[in-house]
C-alpha positions as semicolon CSV with decimal commas, in nm:
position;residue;x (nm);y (nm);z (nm)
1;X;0,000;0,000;0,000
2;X;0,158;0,324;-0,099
3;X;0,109;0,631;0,177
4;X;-0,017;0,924;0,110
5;X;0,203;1,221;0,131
6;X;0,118;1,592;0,191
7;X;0,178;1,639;-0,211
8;X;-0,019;1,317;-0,257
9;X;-0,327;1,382;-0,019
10;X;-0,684;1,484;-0,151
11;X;-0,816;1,762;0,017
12;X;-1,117;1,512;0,194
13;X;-0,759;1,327;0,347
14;X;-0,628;1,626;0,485
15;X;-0,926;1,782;0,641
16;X;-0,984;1,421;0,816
17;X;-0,626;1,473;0,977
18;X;-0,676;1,836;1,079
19;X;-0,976;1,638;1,277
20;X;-0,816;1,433;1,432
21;X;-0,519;1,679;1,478
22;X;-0,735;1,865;1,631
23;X;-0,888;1,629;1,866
24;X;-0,596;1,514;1,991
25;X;-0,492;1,889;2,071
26;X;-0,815;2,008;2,252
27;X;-0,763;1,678;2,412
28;X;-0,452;1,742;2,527
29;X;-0,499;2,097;2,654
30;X;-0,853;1,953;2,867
31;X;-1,086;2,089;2,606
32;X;-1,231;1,745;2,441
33;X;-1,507;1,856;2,148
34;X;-1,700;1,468;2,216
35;X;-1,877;1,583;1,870
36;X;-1,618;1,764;1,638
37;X;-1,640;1,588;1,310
38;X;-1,655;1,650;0,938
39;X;-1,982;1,838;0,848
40;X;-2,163;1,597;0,628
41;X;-2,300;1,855;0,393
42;X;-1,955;2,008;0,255
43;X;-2,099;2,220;0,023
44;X;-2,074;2,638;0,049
45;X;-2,366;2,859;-0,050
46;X;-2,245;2,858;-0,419
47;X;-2,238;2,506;-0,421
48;X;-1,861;2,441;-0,408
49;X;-1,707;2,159;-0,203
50;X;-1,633;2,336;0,150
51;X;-1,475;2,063;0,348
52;X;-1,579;2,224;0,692
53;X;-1,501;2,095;1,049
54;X;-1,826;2,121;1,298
55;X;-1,667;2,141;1,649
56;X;-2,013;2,000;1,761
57;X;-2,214;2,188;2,064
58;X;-1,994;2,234;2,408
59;X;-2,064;2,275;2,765
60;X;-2,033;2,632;2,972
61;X;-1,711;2,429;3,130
62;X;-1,574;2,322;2,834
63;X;-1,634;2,701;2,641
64;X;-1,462;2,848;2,943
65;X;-1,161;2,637;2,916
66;X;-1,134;2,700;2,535
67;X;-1,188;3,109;2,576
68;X;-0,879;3,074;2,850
69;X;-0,673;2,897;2,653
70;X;-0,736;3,091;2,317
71;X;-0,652;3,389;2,548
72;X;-0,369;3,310;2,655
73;X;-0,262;3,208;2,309
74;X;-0,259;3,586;2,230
């Protein structure tokens, strides 16, 4: 099986590793999204493919947690 590379990636294959990318990060810094996923209707207003990630609905805890840390990311 050959691997696919960054060159070699579609852009479906890359937006399903900056998911899980991005789980593992939130993850890491105690801000777990339990429903980020790939929106199932990738498609913009104009009807182009959008690959878009839906970080899913989050707890008052959890939204706290993520303004601190964006915060302090300034």
């Amino acid at each position: 099986m050959i691997e696919a590379t960054p060159e070699t990636r579609t852009p479906t294959e890359a937006v399903q590793e900056a998911v899980t990318d991005l789980r593992k990060a939130a993850k890491e810094a105690g801000v777990p999204f339990p429903s980020l996923r790939l929106d199932p209707k990738p498609l913009g207003e104009d009807g182009a493919l959008t690959h878009l990630i839906d970080t899913g609905r989050i707890n008052i805890g959890t939204a706290r947690k993520l303004t601190k840390i964006l915060r302090a990311a300034r």
